[in-house]
PLY file of the C-alpha trace (Angstrom):
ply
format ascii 1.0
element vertex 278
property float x
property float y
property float z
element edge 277
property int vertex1
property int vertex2
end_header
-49.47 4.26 -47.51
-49.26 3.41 -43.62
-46.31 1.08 -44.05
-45.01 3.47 -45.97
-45.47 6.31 -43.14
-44.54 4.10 -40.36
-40.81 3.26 -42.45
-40.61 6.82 -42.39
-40.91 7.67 -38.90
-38.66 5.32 -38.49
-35.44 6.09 -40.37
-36.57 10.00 -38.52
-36.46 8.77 -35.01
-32.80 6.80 -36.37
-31.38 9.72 -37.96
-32.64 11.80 -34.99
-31.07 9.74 -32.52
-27.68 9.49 -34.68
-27.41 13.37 -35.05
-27.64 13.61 -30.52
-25.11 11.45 -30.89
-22.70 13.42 -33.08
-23.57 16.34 -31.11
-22.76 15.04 -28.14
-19.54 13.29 -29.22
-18.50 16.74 -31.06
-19.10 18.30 -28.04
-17.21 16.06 -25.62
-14.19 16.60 -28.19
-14.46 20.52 -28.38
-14.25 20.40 -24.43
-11.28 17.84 -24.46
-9.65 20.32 -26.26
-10.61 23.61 -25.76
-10.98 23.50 -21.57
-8.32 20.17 -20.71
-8.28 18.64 -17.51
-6.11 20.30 -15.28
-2.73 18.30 -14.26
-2.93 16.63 -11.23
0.16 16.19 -8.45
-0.42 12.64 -9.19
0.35 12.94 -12.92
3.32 15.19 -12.59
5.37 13.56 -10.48
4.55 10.21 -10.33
7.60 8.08 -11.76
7.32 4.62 -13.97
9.74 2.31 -11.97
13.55 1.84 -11.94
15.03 -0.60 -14.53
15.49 -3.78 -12.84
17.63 -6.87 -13.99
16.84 -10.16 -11.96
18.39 -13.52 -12.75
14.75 -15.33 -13.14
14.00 -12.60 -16.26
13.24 -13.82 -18.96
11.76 -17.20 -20.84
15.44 -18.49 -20.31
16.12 -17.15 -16.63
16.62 -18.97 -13.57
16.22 -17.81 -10.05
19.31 -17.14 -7.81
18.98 -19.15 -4.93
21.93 -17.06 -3.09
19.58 -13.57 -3.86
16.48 -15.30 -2.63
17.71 -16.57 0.89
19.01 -13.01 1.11
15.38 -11.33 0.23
13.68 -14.10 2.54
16.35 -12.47 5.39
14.89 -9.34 4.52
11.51 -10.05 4.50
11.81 -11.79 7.77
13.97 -9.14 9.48
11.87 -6.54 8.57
8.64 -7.02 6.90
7.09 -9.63 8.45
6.73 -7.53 11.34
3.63 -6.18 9.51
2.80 -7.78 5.85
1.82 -11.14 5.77
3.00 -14.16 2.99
-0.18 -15.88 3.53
-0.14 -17.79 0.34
3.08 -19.02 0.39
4.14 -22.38 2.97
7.36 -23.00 5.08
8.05 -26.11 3.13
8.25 -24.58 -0.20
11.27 -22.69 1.10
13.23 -25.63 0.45
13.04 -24.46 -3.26
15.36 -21.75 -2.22
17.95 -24.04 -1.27
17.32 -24.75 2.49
17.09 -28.21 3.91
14.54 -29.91 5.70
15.70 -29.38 8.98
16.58 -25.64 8.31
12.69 -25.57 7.36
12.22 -26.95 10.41
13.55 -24.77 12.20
12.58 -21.79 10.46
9.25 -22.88 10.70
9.11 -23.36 14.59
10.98 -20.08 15.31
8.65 -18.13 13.45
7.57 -15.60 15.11
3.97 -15.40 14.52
2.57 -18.74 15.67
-0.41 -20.84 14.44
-4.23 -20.66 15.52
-5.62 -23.25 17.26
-8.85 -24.38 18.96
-9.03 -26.13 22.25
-12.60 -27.95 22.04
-12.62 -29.07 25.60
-11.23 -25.47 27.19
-13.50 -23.56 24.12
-10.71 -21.07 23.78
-7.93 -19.91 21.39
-4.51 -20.68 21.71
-1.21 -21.26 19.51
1.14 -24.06 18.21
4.46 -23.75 16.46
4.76 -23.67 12.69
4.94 -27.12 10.72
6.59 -27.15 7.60
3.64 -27.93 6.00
1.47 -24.41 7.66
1.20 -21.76 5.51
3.17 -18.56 7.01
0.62 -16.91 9.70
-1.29 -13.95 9.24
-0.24 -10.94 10.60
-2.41 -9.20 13.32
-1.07 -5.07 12.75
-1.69 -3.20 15.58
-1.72 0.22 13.78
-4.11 2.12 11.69
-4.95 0.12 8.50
-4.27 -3.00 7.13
-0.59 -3.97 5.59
-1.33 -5.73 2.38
-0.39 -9.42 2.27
2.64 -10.31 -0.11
2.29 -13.45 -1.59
1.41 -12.08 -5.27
2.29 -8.45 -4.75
4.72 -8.87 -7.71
2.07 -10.26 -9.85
-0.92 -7.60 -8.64
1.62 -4.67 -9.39
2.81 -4.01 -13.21
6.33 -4.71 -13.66
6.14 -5.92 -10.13
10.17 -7.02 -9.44
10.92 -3.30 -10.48
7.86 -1.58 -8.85
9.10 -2.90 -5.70
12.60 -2.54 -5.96
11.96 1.37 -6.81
9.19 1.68 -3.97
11.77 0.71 -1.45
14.46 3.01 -3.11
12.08 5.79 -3.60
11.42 7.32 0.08
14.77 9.43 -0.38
13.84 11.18 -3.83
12.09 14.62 -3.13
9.78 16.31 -5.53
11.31 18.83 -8.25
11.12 22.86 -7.27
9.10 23.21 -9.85
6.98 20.70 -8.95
6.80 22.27 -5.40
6.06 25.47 -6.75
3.09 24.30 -8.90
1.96 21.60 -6.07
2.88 23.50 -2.72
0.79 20.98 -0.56
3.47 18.53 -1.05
6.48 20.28 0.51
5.18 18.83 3.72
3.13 15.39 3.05
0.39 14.91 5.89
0.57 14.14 9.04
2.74 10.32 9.40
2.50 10.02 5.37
5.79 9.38 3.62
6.45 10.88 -0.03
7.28 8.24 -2.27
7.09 9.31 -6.44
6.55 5.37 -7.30
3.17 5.18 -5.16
0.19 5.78 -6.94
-0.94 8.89 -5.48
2.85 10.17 -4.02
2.14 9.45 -0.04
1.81 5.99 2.10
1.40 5.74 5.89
3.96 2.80 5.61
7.60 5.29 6.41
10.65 3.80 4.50
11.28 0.20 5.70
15.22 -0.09 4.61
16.45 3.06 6.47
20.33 2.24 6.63
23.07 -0.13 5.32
24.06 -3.15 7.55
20.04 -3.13 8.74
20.22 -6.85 7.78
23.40 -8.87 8.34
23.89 -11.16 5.31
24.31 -14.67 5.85
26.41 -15.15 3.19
28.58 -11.73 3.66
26.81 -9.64 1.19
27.49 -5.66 1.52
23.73 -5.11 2.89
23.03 -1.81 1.29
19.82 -0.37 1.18
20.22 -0.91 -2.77
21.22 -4.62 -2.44
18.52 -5.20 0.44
15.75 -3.88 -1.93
16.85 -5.63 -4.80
17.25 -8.82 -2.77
13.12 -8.54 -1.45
12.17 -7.58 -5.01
13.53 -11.03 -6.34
12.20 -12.85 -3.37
8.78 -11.45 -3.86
8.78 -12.15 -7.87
9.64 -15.92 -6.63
6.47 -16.17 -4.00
4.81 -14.84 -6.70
4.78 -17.60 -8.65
7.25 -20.15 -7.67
6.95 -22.40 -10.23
7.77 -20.47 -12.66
11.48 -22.11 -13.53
10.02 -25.24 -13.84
6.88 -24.15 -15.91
9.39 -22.78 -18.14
11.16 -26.36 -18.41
8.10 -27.90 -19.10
7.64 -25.01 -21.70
10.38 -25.83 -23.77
9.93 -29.81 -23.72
6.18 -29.34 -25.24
8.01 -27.46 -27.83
10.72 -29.42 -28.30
7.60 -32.66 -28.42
5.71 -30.82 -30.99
8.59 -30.06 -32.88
10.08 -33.86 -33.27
6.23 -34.78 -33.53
5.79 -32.25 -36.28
8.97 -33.76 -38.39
7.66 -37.19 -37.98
4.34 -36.16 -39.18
5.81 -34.50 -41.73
8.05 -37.68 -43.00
4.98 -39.62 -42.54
3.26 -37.70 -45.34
5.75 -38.10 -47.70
6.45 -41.55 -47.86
2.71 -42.18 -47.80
2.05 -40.04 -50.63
5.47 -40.49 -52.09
5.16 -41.41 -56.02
1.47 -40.68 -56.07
0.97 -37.96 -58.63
-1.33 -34.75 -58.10
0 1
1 2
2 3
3 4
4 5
5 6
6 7
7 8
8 9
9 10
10 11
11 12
12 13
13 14
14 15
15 16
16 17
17 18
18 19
19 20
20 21
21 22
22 23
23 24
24 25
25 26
26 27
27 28
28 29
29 30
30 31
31 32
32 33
33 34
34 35
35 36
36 37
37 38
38 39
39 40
40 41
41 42
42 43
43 44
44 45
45 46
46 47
47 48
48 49
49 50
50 51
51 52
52 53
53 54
54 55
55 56
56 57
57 58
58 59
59 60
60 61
61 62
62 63
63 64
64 65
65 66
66 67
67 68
68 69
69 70
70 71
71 72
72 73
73 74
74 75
75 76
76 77
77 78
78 79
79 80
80 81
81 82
82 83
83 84
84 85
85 86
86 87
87 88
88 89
89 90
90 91
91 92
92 93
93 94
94 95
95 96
96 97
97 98
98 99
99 100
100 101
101 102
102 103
103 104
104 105
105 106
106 107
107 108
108 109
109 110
110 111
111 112
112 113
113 114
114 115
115 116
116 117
117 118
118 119
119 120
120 121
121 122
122 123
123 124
124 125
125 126
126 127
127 128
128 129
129 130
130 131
131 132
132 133
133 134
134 135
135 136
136 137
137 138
138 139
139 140
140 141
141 142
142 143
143 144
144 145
145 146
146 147
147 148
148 149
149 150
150 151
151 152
152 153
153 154
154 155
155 156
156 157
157 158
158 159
159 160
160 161
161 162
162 163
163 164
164 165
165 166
166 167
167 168
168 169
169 170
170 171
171 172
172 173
173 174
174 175
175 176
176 177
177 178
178 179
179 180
180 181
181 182
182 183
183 184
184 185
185 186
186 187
187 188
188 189
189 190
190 191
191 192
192 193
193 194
194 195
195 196
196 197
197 198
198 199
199 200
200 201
201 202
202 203
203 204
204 205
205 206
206 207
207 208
208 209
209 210
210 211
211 212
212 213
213 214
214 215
215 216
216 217
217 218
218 219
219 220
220 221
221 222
222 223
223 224
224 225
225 226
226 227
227 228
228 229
229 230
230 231
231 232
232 233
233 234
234 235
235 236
236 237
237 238
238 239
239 240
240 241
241 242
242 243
243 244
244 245
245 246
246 247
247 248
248 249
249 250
250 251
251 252
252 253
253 254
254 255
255 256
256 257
257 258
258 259
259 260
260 261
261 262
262 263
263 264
264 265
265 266
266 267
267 268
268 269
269 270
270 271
271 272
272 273
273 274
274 275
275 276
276 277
């Protein structure tokens, strides 16, 4: 009888424990949609970014060395006054195009300079850049830290776009309506910019590209704050990851080697177990 009893108590305590359960889940679902969560000024006007075609889209795309020289101008002119590219070396702008000796040179006229320790003085002082250095840190001055750029178009989805629209996005305005229902963002705070393709609608960082002919194109380009935006957003996918043209190379010759391997394989079989009966 006490086993008995014991199996008893326990299928109560399960069914007891299953029926808090239900409760608590019908509950939760009643409230979901009986009382929903109020929209938030994030919600409404936040905006998925702007379609964005880039030459290096795609399992079959390649970059544009042209675009990329003219988004490294960009980020050099302008945003490398505050966000670093940390993860990304001088040299490995020769990918883009540039020769050693422009590398060089780029290198050494970077602004920002390297580190260095003098053992027997026990200070710090600086060097120039080497091709082989990494591109320096920046030190901001200002309130907050400027997030480094090496993999923003990796850490943001649909990066190439998201940036491209960020930079495009200081002029847009929120709707009337919107204004109307979210009247603390007629006037954003105190040196916060409105921008509908940040995550929550304001960033201290003010619009970067503010006019056309900011940047004067190397290569004659119309420098429009469209072009110039586009331009950055390509050059950031690319110090993102960039390998990625020839990791897409070496794609399609593993296929193309499994593929031939496959048929050999395959006419290995038969004439092996050609004329042998199942």
């Amino acid at each position: 009888m006490l086993p008995l009893f014991i199996r008893s108590i326990k299928f109560l305590i399960g069914g007891a424990f299953v029926f808090v359960l239900g409760l608590a889940l019908f509950g939760t679902v009643k409230t979901a949609i009986t009382e929903p969560e109020p929209e938030t000024a994030e919600h409404a006007m936040h905006k998925h970014p702007k379609d964005l075609k880039l030459a290096s889209d795609g399992v079959f795309g390649k970059f544009d060395n042209a675009q990329l020289q003219r988004g490294f101008q960009v980020y050099k002119e302008v945003c490398a006054v505050c966000h670093s590219l940390n993860l990304v070396s001088f040299r490995e702008l020769g990918q883009l195009g540039y020769s050693e000796a422009e590398v060089k040179k780029i290198a050494k006229d970077w602004a920002t300079k390297q580190p260095v320790f003098d053992d027997k003085a026990g200070t710090w002082g600086e060097r120039d850049n080497l091709p082989s250095d990494r591109f320096p840190k920046v030190y901001y001055a200002g309130t907050g830290t400027p997030p480094d750029l090496s993999l923003m178009a990796k850490a943001r989805h649909n990066g190439g776009a998201y940036i491209y629209s960020l930079m495009t996005g200081y002029d847009e305005k929120p709707s009337a309506e919107a204004l109307k229902k979210f009247p603390e963002f007629a006037k954003p705070a105190e040196g916060m910019a409105f921008n509908p393709y940040f995550a929550n609608l304001n960033l201290s960082m003010p619009a970067p590209l503010t006019g056309e002919g900011q940047v004067t194109y190397a290569d004659g380009t119309r420098a429009t704050v469209d072009q110039m935006s586009k331009d950055v957003a390509a050059f950031l996918v690319w110090t993102a990851e960039p390998h990625a043209q020839s990791r897409k190379a070496a794609g399609f010759a593993v296929i193309l080697f499994l593929l031939f391997a496959t048929a050999l394989a395959f006419g290995a079989y038969r004439t092996v177990w050609k004329g042998v009966k199942h």
